[in-house]
LUMMIKOL-428811 format. One line per field, with one value per residue (C-alpha): residue number from 0; residue in three letters; x negated, y, z. Coordinates in nm, 2 decimals, decimal comma. Layout:
<rs>
resi: NUM ...
resn: Ala ...
x: X ...
y: Y ...
z: Z ...
</rs>
This chain:
<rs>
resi: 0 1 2 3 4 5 6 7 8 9 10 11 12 13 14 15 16 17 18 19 20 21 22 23 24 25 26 27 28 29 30 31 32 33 34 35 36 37 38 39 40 41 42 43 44 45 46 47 48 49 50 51 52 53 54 55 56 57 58 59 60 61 62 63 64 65 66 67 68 69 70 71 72 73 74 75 76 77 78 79 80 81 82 83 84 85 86 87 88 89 90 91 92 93 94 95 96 97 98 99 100 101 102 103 104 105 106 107 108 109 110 111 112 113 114 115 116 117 118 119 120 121 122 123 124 125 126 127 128 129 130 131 132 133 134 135 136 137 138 139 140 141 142 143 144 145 146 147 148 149 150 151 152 153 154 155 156 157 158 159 160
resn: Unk Unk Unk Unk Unk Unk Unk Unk Unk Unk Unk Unk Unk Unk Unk Unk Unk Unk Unk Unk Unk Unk Unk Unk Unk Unk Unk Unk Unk Unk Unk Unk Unk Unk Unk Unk Unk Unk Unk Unk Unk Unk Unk Unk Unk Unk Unk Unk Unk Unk Unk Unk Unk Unk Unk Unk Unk Unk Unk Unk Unk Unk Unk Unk Unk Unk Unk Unk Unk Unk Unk Unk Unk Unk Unk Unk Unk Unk Unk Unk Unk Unk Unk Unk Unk Unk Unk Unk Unk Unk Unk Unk Unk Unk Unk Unk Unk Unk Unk Unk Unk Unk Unk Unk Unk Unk Unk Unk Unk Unk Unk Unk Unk Unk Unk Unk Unk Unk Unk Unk Unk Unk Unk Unk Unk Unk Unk Unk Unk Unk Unk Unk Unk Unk Unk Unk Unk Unk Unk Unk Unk Unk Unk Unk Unk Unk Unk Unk Unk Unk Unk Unk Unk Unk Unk Unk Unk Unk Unk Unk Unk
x: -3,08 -2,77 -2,80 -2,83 -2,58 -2,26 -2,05 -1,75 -1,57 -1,64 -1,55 -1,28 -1,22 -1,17 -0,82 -0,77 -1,00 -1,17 -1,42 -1,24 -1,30 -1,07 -1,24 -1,11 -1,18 -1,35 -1,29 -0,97 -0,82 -0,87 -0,84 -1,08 -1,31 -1,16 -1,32 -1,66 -1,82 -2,09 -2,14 -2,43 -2,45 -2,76 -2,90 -2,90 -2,64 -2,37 -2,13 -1,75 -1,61 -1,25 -1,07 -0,70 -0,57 -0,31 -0,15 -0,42 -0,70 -0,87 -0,91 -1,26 -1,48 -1,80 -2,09 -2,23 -1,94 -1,72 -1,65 -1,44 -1,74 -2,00 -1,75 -1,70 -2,09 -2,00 -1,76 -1,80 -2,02 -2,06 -2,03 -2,20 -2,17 -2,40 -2,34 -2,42 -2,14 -1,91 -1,68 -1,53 -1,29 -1,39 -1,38 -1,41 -1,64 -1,76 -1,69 -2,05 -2,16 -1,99 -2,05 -2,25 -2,21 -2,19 -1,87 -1,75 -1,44 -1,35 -1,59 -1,88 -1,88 -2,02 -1,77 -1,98 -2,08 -1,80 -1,87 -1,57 -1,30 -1,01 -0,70 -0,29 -0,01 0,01 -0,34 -0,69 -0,81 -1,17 -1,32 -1,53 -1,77 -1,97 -1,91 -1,60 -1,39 -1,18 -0,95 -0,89 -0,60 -0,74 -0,56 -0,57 -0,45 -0,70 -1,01 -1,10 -1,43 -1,67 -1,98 -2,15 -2,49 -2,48 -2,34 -2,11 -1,73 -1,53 -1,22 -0,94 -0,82 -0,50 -0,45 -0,44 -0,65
y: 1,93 1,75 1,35 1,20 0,94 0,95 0,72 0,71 0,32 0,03 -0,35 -0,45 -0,80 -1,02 -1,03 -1,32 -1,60 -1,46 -1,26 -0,94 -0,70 -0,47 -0,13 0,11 0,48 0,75 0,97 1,16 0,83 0,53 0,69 0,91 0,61 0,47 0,71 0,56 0,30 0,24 0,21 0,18 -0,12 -0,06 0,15 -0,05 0,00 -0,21 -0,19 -0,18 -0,45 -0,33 -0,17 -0,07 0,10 -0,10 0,02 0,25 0,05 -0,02 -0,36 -0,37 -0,71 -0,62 -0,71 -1,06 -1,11 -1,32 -1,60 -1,55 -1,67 -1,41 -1,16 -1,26 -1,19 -0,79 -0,79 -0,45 -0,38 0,01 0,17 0,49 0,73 0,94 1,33 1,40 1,11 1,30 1,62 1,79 2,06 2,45 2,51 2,19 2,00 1,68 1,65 1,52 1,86 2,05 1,81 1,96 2,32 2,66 2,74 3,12 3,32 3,63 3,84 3,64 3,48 3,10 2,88 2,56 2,30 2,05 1,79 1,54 1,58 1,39 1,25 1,34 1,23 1,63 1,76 1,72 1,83 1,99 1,89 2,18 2,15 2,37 2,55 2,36 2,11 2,30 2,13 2,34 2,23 2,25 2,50 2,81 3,02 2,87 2,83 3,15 3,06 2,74 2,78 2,44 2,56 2,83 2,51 2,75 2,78 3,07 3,03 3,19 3,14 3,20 3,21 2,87 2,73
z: 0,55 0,38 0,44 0,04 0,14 0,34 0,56 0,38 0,51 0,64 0,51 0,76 0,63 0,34 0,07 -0,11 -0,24 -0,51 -0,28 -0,24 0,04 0,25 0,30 0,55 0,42 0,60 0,35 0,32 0,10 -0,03 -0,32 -0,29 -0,26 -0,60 -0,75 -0,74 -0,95 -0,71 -0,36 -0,13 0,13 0,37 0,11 -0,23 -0,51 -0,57 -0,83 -0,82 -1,05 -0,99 -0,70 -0,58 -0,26 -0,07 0,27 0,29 0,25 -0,08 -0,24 -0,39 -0,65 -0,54 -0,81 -0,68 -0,42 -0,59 -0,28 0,03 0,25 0,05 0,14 0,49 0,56 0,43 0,67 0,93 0,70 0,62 0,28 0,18 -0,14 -0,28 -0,18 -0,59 -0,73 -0,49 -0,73 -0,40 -0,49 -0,44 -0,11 0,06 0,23 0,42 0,81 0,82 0,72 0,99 1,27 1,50 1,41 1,59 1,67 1,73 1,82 1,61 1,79 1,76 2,09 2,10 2,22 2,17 1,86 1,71 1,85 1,70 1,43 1,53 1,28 1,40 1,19 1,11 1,03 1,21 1,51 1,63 1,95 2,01 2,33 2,49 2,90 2,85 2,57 2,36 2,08 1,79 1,51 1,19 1,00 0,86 1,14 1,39 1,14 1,00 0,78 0,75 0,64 0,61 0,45 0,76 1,02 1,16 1,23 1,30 1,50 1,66 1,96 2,16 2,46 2,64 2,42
</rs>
């Protein structure tokens, strides 16, 4: 069953003196998160006053933070979204979803669940483990199908991998 809320950044620190927080994203951007009004801190709704990315982090007012020292009591704090505020694009999908799925060569053969989804400069990279750890870059050539609903991953392999 798909979690209602998801991870999506944590509140690394304070900007400025009007109660600001710095959010680092675990979504694909920070402006992804920009994109939502409200946020969920351990499970209650709080609004976004206002928000901008900088240097890959975004810049958020927080309804009822509006103090450095009321935001320095959010900070490592985690932010969720809810999955239904979130408009994905056709196709795509959230790594929570796949985490932890069935992953399979071309012929059907398990070659273990995904157990980690790691970020390179040039695209991400599976961490699939099972008899043994295999890393799988996450592109088209490699990833055949992902079926989220299904929690399976189709893959090819060459050799070495």
């Amino acid at each position: 069953m798909k979690k209602e809320f998801l991870e999506a950044g944590k509140i690394v620190n304070t900007h400025g003196v009007r109660g600001e927080v710095k959010i680092q994203p675990w979504a694909d951007s920070a402006e992804f998160l920009r994109g939502f009004h409200t946020l969920y801190l351990d499970g209650a709704p709080v609004r976004v006053l206002r928000s901008r990315v900088h240097k890959n982090m975004l810049i958020a007012a927080l309804e009822g933070v509006d103090t450095v020292d009321a935001a320095m009591v959010l900070k490592n704090k985690v932010l969720s979204i809810r999955r239904e505020d979130a408009r994905l694009p056709e196709g795509h999908f959230f790594l929570q979803d796949i985490l932890g799925a069935l992953v399979v060569d071309e012929a059907g053969a398990e070659l273990g669940v995904l157990a980690d989804v790691l970020d390179t400069p040039r695209h991400q990279v599976y961490v699939v483990r099972g008899e043994r750890e295999i890393l799988i870059p996450a592109v088209p050539a490699f990833i055949l199908r992902t079926d989220p609903d299904a929690g399976r991953i189709t893959v090819r392999l060459i050799e070495g991998m």
